[in-house]
C-alpha positions in Angstrom: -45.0 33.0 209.4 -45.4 34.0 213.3 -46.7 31.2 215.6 -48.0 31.1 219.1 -49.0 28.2 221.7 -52.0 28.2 223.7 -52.7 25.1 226.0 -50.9 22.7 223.3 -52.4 23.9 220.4 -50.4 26.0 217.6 -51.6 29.4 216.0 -50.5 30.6 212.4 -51.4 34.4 212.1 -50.2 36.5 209.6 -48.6 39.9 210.1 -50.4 42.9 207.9 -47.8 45.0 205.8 -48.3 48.1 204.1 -48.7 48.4 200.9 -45.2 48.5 198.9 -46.2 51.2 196.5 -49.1 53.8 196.5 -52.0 53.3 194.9 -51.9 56.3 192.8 -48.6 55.1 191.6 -49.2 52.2 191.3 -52.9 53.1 188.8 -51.1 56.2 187.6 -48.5 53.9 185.6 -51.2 51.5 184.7 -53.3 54.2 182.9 -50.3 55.5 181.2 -49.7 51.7 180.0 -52.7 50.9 179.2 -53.0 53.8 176.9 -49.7 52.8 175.4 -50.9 49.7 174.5 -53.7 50.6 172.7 -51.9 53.0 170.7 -49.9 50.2 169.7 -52.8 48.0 169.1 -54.1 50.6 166.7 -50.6 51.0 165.0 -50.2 47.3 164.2 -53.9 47.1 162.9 -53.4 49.8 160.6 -50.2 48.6 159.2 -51.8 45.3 159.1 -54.8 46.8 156.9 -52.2 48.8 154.7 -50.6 45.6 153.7 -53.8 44.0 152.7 -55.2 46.8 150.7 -51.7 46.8 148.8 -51.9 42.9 148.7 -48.8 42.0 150.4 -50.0 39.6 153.2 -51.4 37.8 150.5 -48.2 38.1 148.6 -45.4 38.2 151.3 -42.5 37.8 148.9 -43.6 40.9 147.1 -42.3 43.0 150.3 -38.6 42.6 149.0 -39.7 43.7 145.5 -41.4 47.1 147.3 -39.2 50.2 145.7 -38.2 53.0 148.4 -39.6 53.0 151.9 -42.9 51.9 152.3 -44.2 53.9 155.2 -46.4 51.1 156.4 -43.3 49.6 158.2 -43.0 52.6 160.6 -46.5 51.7 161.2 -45.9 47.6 162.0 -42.5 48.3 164.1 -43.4 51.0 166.2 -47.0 49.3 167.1 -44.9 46.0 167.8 -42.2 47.9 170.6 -45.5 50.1 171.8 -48.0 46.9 172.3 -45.1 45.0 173.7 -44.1 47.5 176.3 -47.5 48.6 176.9 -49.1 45.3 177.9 -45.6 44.4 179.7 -45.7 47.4 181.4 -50.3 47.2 181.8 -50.2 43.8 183.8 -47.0 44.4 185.1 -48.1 47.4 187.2 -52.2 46.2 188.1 -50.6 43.1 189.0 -47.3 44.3 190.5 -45.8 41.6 188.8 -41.8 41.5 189.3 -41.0 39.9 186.4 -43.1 41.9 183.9 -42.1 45.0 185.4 -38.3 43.9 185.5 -38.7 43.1 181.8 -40.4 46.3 181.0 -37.5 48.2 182.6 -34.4 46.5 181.0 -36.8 46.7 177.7 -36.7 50.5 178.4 -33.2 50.2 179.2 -32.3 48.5 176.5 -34.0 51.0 174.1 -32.6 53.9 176.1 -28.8 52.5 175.5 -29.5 51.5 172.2 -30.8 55.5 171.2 -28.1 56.7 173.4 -25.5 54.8 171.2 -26.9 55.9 168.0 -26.9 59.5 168.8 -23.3 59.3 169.9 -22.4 57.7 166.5 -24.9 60.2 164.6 -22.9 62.9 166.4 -19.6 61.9 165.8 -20.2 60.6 161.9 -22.7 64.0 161.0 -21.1 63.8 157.2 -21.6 60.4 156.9 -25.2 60.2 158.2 -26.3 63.4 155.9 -24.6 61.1 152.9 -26.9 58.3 154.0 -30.2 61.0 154.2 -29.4 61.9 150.8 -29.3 58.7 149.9 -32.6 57.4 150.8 -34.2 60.6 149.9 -33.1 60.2 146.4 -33.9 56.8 146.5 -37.6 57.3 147.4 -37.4 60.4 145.0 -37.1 57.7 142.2 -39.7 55.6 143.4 -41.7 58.6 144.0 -44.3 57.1 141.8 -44.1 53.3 142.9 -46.2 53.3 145.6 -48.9 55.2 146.5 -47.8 55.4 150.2 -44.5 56.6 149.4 -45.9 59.1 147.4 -48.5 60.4 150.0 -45.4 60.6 152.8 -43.1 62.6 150.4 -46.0 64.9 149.3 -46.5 65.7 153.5 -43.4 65.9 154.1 -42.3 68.8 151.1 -45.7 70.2 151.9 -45.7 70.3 155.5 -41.6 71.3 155.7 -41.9 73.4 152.8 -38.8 71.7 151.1 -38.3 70.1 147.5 -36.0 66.9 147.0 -33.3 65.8 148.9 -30.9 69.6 148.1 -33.3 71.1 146.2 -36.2 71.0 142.6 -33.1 69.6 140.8 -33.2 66.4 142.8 -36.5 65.6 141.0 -34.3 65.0 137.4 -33.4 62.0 138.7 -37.1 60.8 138.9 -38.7 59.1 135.2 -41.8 61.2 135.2 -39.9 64.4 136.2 -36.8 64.1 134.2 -35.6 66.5 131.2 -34.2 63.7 129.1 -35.6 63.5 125.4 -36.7 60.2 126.2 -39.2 61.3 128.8 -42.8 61.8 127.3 -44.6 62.1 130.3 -46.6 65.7 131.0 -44.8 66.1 134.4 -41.5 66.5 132.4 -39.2 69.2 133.9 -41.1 69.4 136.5 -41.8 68.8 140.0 -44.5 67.6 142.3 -47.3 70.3 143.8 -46.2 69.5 147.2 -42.6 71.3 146.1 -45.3 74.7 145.3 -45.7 77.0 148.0 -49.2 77.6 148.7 -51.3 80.9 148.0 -53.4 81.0 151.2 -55.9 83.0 149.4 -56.6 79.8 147.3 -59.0 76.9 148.2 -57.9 74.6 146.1 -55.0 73.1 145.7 -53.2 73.3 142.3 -51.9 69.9 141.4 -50.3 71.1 138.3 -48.4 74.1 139.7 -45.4 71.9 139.6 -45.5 71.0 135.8 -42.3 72.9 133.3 -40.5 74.5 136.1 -36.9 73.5 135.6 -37.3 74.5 132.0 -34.9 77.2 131.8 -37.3 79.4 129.4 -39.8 79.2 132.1 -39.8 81.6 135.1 -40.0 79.9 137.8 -43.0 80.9 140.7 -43.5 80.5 143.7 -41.3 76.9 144.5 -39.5 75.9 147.5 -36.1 75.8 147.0 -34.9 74.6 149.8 -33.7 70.6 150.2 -35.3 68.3 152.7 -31.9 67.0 154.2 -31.1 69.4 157.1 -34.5 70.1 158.1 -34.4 65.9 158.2 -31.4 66.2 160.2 -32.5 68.5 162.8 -36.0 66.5 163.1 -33.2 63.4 163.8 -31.5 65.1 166.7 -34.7 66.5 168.3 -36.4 63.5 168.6 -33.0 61.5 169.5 -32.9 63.9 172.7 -36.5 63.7 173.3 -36.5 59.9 173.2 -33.3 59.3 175.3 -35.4 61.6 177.9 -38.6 59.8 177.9 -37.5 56.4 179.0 -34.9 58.1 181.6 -38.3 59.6 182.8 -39.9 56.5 182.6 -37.8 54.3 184.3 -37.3 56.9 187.9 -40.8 57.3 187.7 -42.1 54.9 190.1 -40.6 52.8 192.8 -42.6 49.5 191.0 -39.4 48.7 189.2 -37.6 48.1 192.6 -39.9 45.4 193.6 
């Protein structure tokens, strides 16, 4: 600190400097956080609420005997890295806090790298990764009706991507309800879920049993999507990897806070 003498006594004054950053970057990043954060907030609580409405925070052993994916896990993980980052990166910024905002940064490094890597692998191992896809689609094809979660994703999902199984309706065999075995003496038999029907527009309603004796080979079949979820799956995989690995490179040159 500066110091003068004036007849024997001594003077501290401090010197003014500039602000490092301006304050519209500075608030600009802080909004964006802050936003963030909540969204993560609200992710968490909702996964939270999912679990106790299905019993499992009262029952936390019964999560390894969940069949398929349950989707309330996308719900608890994403919230986790969003509430994470977004109050690192919240206080980091109002507060221009070194520390935070050098963790938020290597966090969003570490997350860049870490997507980076995987598309490199998903690029370079495309047959083995559609395998795995095929995989865990007719996994959760069998535990279609496990879990009413499950069941409300896949229905979106066929509906939404106007696809059927994991290659096509003959993926749905391998499900107990929908299977053609002799065995099977459920109503659904030969059949496949509504979400695999392809919607008349001219119709309200939707028809839950439009699904029910397709496969039967005496049985015409209507109006069905035909094709398999897998490499519309795929493609959804590869956008999203290149729109991620862009976000936090956006992120992280964004403002000059990080260089603090």
């Amino acid at each position: 600190m500066p110091r003068r003498q004036t007849q024997g006594r001594q003077y501290y004054y401090r010197t003014y400097r500039g602000p490092e950053v301006s304050c519209l970057t500075k608030y600009c990043l802080f909004g964006f956080n802050i936003i963030f954060w909540l969204v993560g907030a609200t992710f968490l609580a909702i996964g939270l609420w999912a679990w106790a409405e299905k019993g499992v925070l009262t029952n936390l052993p019964s999560i390894a005997q969940l069949k398929g994916f349950d989707p309330v896990w996308l719900f608890l993980v994403v919230g986790a890295v969003m509430f994470v980052l977004g109050f690192t990166g919240c206080v980091g910024a109002l507060r221009e806090n070194t520390y935070l905002l050098k963790f938020f940064s290597t966090f969003l490094g570490l997350i860049f790298f870490l997507e980076l890597t995987a598309g490199v692998l998903a690029f370079v191992f495309k047959n083995w990764i559609r395998d795995q896809l095929n995989l865990f689609i007719n996994n959760n094809v069998k535990a279609y009706r496990d879990d009413i979660d499950l069941q409300n994703l896949i229905d979106f999902a066929q509906d939404y991507w106007q696809c059927c199984g994991a290659h096509g309706p003959s993926d749905w065999d391998q499900n107990i309800y929908f299977n053609c075995s002799n065995k099977n003496r459920s109503r659904e038999k030969c059949g496949v879920p509504f979400s695999c029907c392809v919607n008349d527009p001219a119709e309200d309603v939707v028809n839950t049993q439009c699904g029910y004796d397709v496969r039967l080979q005496e049985v015409k079949i209507p109006s069905l999507d035909t094709l398999g979820c897998v490499n519309i799956l795929l493609q959804l995989l590869f956008f999203f990897f290149a729109l991620s690995v862009e976000f936090p490179q956006y992120l992280l040159n964004f403002s000059p806070l990080f260089h603090l």
